[in-house]
C-alpha positions in Angstrom: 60.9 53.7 15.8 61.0 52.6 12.1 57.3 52.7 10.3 57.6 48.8 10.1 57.7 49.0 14.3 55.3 51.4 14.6 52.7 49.7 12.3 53.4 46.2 14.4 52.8 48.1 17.3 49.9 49.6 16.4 48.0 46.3 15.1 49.4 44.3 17.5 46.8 41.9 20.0 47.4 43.6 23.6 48.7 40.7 26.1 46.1 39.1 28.0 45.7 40.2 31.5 45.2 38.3 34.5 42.0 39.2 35.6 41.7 41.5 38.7 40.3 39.5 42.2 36.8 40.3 42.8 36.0 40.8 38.5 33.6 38.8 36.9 35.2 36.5 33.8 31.7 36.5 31.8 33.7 36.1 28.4 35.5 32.7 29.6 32.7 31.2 31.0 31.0 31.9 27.8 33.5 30.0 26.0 33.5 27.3 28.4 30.1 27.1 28.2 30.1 26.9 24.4 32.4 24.6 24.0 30.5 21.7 26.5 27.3 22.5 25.1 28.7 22.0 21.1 29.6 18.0 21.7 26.4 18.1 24.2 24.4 18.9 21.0 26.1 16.4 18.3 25.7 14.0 21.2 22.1 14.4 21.4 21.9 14.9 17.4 23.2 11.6 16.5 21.5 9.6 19.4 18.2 11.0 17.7 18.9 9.7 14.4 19.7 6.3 16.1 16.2 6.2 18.2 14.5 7.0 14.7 16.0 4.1 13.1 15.4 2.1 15.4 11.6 3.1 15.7 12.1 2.6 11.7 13.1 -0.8 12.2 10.7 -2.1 14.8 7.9 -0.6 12.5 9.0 -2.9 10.1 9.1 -6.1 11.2 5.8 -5.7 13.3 3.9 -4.9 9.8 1.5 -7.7 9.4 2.3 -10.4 7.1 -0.4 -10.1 4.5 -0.1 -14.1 4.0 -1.1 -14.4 7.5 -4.2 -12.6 7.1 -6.0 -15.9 5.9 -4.8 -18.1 8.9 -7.5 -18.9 11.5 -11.7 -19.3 9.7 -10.8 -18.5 6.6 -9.1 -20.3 3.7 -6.9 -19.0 1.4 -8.8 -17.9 -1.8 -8.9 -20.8 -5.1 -9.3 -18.7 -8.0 -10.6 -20.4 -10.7 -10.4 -17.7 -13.6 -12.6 -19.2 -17.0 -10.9 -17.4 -19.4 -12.5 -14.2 -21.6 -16.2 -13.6 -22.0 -18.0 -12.3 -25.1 -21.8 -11.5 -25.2 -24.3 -9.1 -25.7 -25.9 -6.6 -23.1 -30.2 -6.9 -23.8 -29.5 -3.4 -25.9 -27.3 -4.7 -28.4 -24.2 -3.9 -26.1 -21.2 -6.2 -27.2 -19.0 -6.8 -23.9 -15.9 -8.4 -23.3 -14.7 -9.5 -20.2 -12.5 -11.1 -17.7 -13.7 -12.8 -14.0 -12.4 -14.6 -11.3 -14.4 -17.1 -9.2 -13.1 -17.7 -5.8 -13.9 -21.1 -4.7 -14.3 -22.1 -1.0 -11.8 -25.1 -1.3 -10.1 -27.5 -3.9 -12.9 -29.7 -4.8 -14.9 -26.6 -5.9 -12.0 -25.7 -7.8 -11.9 -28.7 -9.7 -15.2 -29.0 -10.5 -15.6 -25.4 -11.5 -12.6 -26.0 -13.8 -13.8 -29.0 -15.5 -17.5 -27.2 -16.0 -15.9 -24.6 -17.7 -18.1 -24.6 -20.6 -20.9 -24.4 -18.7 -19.3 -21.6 -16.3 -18.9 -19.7 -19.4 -22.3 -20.0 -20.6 -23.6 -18.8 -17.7 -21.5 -15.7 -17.6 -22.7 -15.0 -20.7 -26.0 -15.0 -19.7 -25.4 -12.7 -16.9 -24.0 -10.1 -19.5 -27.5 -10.4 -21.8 -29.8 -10.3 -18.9 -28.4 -6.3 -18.5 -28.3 -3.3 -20.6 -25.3 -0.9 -21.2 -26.8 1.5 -18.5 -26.9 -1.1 -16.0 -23.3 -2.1 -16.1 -22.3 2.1 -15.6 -20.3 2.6 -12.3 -19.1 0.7 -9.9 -22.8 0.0 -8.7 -23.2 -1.8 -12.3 -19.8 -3.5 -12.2 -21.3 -4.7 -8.2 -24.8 -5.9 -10.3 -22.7 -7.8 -12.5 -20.7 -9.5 -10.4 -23.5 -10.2 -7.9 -25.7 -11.5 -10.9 -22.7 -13.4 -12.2 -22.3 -15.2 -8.3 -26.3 -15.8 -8.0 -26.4 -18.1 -11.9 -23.5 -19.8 -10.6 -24.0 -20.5 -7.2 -27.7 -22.3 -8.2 -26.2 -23.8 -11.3 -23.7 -25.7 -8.8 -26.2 -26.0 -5.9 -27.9 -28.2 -8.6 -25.0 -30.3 -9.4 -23.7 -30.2 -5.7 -20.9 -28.4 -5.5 -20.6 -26.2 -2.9 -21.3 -22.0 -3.5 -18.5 -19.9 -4.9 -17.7 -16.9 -2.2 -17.2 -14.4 -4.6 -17.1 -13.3 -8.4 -14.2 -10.4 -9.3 -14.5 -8.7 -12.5 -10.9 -8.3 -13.7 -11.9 -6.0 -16.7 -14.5 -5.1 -18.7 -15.0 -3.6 -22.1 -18.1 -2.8 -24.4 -18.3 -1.3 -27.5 -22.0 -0.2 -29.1 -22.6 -1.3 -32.4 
């Protein structure tokens, strides 16, 4: 035999045998086996990326609708916003701020807005009836707005307009002298 013969021979796969009757064919059926379960698996890979998006999807649309969060008893909010404050704390504090009054309907809106002056004045008020220490945290920012709402709400009691529902402090700053 030439070398080039004897090295095919020697490398060479051996033929496959039919297997003998009564012998167990473990490595087929392993095969077999292996090559159901591989589309088995992409199957069940890709319809679980489909059921998450689709979870995905219905968690989306059944978010609440912030807009609808005022239908039903209560009215949307009629912010009524005065412009910047300027005033003194009772220690010599100089403040600046900015509020918004939430009305209970239009026609408390449009009075508030055409009692600005007034609005103001009161505001500042609110500011000098406290001290520096007393606006501190967001238990003095509370004070402040709740002593803000009380002025008002008797100011337009008295010229009988109905109560604000709320007063929020958009920002505050204050500077010592």
């Amino acid at each position: 035999m030439s070398p080039r013969c004897e090295f095919a021979a020697h490398w060479a796969m051996p033929a496959p045998q039919k297997p003998k009757p009564g012998s167990k064919t473990k490595a087929r059926t392993a095969t077999s086996a292996a090559s159901v379960a591989r589309p088995l698996v992409t199957i069940a890979v890709i319809g679980a990326v489909i059921g998450v998006l689709v979870v995905v999807a219905a968690g989306v649309s059944s978010v609440v609708n912030p807009r609808s969060m005022f239908s039903g008893s209560q009215s949307k909010p009629q912010w009524v916003t005065p412009g910047e404050v300027r005033a003194t704390t009772r220690d010599g504090t100089l403040v600046r701020l900015r509020v918004a009054l939430d009305a209970p309907d239009s026609s408390t809106r449009s009075a508030l807005e055409s009692r600005l002056q007034q609005v103001g004045l009161l505001l500042e008020v609110s500011v000098a009836a406290l001290s520096r220490s007393d606006l501190a945290g967001a238990e003095g920012l509370a004070r402040l707005a709740h002593e803000m709402l009380q002025r008002l709400n008797a100011y337009l009691a008295s010229e009988g307009v109905a109560p604000l529902r709320s007063v929020a402090i958009q920002d505050l700053w204050y500077t010592t002298r």
